[in-house]
C-alpha positions in Angstrom: 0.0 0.0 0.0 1.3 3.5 -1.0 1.3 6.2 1.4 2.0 9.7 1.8 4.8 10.9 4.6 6.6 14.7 4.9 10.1 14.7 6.5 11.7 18.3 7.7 14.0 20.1 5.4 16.3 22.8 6.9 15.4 26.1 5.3 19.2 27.3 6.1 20.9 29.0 3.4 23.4 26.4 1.3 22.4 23.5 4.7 22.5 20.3 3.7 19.6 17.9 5.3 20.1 14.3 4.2 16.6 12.1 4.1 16.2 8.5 4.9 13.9 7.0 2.6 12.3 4.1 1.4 14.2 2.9 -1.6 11.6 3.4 -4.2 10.0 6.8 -3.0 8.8 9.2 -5.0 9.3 13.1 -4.3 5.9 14.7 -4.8 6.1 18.3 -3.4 8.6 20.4 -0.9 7.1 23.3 0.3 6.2 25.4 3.9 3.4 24.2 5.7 2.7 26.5 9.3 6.3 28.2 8.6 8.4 25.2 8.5 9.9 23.9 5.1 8.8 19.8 4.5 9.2 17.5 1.3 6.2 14.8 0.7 6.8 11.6 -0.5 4.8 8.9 -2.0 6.4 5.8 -0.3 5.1 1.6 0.0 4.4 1.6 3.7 5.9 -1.9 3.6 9.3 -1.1 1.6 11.8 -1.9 4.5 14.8 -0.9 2.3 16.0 3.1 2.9 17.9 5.1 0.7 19.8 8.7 2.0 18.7 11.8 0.0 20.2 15.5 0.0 18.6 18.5 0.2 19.8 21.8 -0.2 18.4 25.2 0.2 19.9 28.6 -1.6 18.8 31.9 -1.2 18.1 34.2 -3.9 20.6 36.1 -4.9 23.5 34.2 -2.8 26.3 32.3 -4.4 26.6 28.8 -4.2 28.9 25.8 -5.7 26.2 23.9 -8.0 28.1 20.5 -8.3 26.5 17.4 -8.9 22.6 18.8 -7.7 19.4 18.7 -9.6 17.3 21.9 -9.1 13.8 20.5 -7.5 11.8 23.6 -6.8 11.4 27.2 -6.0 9.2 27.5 -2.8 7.7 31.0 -1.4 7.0 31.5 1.9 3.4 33.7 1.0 3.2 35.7 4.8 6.8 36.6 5.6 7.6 37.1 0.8 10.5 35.2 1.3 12.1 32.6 -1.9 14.2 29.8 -1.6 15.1 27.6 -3.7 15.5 23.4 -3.5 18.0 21.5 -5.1 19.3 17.7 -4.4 22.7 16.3 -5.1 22.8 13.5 -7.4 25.5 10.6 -7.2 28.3 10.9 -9.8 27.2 7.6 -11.7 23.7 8.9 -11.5 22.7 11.6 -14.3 20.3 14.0 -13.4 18.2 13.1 -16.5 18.2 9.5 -14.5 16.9 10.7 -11.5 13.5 10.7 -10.8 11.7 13.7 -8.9 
């Protein structure tokens, strides 16, 4: 059975927040929810293998190193008109038209 579970991301600029997962999860949506920052996933409830995912968050406007990330999404946080933007780093073997959001 598939079900739907959000994990925390850390909303600090260029923090990384690394995701245990079941293996075969899909990413369906990162976005803020009462002020906090949170990725959904469609997972099987069942699926006892986890993979590790990474998460980072950039700032408009601030430099970062893009190296081996995917961008995901831009999310707004509507009462405070604050951007940020999501990206996950990919393994070398792995290319990001591979990967799966």
């Amino acid at each position: 059975m598939k079900v739907i579970y959000k994990y925390k991301i850390d909303p600090g600029h260029n923090t990384k927040t690394i995701l245990t997962v079941p293996i075969n999860s899909k990413l369906l949506r990162i976005d803020v929810q009462l002020d906090r920052l949170y990725a959904w996933f469609e997972i099987e409830k069942d699926e006892q293998q986890t993979i590790k995912r990474t998460f980072y968050v950039m700032y408009t406007g601030r430099g970062f190193e893009k190296k081996n990330m995917k961008f995901i999404q831009t999310v707004v946080y509507n009462e405070i008109h604050f951007v940020v933007h999501i990206y996950e780093e990919v393994e070398d073997f792995l290319s990001t038209e591979e990967m799966e959001i």
